[in-house]
C-alpha positions in Angstrom: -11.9 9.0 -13.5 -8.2 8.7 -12.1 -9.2 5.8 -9.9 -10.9 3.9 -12.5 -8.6 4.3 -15.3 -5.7 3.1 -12.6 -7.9 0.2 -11.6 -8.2 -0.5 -15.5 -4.4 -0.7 -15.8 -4.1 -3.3 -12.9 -6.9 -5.7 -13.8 -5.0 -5.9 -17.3 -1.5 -6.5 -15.7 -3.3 -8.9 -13.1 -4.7 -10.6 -15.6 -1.3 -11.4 -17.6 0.8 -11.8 -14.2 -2.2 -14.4 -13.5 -1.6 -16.4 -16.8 2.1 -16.4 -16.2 1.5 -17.2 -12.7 3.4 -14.0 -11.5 1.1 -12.0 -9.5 3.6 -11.9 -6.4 6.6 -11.3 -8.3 5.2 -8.5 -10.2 3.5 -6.7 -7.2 7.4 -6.8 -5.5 8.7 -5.3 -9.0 5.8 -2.4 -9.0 6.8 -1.5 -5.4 10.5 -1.1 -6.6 9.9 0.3 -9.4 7.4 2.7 -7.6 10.5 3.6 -5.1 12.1 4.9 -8.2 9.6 6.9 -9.6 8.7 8.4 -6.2 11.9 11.0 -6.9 10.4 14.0 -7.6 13.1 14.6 -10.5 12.7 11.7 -11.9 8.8 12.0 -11.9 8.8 15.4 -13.7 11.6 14.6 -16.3 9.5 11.4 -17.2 6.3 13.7 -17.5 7.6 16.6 -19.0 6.7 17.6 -22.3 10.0 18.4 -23.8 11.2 15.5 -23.1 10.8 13.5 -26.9 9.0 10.0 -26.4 12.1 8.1 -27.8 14.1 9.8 -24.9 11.7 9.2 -22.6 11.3 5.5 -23.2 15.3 5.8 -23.4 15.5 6.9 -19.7 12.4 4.2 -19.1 14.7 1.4 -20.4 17.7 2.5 -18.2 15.6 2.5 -15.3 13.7 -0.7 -16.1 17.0 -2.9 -17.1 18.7 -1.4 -13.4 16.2 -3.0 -11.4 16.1 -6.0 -13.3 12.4 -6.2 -14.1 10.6 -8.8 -16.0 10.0 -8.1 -19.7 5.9 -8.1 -18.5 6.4 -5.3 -16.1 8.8 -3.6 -18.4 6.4 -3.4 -21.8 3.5 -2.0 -19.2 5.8 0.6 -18.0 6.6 1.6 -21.5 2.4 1.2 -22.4 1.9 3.5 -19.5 4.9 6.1 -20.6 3.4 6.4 -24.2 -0.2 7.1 -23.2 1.5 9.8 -21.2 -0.2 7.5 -17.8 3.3 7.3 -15.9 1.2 10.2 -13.3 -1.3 7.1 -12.2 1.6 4.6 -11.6 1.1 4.8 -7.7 -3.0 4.4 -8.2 -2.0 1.4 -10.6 0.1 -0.1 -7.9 -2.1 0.1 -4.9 -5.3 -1.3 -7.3 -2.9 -4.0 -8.1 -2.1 -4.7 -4.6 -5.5 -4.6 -3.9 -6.5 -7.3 -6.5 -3.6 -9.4 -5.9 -4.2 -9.6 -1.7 -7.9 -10.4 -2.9 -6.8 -12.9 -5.2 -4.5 -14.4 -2.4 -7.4 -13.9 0.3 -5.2 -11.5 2.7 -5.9 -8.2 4.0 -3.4 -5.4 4.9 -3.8 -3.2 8.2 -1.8 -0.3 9.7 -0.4 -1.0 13.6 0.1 2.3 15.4 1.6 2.4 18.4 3.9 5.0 20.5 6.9 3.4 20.4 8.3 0.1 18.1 6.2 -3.3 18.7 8.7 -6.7 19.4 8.4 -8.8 16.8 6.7 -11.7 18.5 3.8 -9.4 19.6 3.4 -8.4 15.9 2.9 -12.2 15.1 0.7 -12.6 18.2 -1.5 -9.7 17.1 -1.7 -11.2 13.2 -2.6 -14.3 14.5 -5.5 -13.1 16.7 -6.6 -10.7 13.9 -6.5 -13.3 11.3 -8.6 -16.0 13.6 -11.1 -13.4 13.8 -11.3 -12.1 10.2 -10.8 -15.4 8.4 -8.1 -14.2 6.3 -4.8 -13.9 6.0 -3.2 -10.2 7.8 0.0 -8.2 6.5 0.7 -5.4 9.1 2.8 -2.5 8.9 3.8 -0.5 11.8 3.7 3.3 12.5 5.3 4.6 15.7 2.7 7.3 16.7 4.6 9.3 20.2 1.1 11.4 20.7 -0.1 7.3 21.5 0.3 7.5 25.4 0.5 3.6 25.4 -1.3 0.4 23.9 -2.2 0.4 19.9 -4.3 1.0 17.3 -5.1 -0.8 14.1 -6.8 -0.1 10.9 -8.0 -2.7 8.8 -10.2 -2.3 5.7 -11.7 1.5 7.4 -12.3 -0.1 10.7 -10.2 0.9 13.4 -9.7 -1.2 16.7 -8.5 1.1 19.4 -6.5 -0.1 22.2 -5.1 2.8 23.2 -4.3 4.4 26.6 -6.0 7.8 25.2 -8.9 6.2 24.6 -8.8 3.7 27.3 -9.0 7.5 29.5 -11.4 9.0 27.8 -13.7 6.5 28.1 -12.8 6.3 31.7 -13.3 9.9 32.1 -16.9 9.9 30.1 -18.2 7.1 33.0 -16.6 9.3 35.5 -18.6 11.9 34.2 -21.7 10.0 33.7 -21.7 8.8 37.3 -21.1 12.3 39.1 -23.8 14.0 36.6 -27.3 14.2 38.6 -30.4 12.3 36.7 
């Protein structure tokens, strides 16, 4: 139900960032603003039930007018805070992201690797990954140390594993498989 009523929330801000022809804009303001309410302090004084709703949307318009945000973004944060929804404002971002990469036809992934990738391998990665799945990649990189070597990445639930861990094990099942009698 807390998927769906997220997902509700960011088709109706897609659809107005669409008619003003903001959909990129607003997703960078959402991830800022989502920065913000990640404090856990903040969080629970904005969901707290003693706080009043006129002090709430108080603290709401502090925040908002800080991080400069477009009077769009700003009314849906205060729609959210008085139907007591500011709890699904990650879900709403990440449903908007998802609509706004579809609308843009781009895909995010998740590189994993043991130790920082250069720059210009990222790009050569993206551009292999995008030649063979049509569509536009955004990577982000994880440093994983238990990665002996080489990298993984996750796109859409699939994961492509180039790593030296599985490169062995794979090595060591053949191994196996040759050595076993039959």
């Amino acid at each position: 139900m807390t998927g769906s009523l997220a997902k509700r929330y960011a088709r109706a801000l897609a659809g107005l960032a669409r008619d003003e022809n903001r959909l990129e804009p607003v997703l960078s303001e959402l991830e800022r603003t989502a920065a913000w309410l990640a404090d856990p302090e903040l969080a629970a004084a904005l969901a707290s039930p003693a706080l009043r709703a006129d002090a709430r949307s108080s603290l709401l318009g502090q925040i908002t007018a800080s991080l400069e945000l477009s009077e769009s973004v700003r009314s849906f944060l205060m729609v959210l805070a008085n139907n007591q929804r500011l709890g699904l404002f990650a879900d709403v971002v990440r449903s908007y992201r998802r609509l706004v990469d579809q609308d843009l036809g781009r895909i995010r992934g998740v590189v994993r690797a043991p130790t920082e990738v250069p720059p210009d391998s990222l790009e050569e990665l993206c551009a292999v990954l995008e030649a063979s799945l049509g569509k536009r990649v955004i990577l982000s990189v994880e440093t994983d140390p238990a990665l002996l070597g080489g990298l993984t990445v996750e796109i859409e639930g699939r994961v492509y594993d180039g790593s030296v861990r599985t490169q062995l094990a794979h090595l060591a099942h053949e191994l196996a498989r040759e050595r076993s009698p039959g």
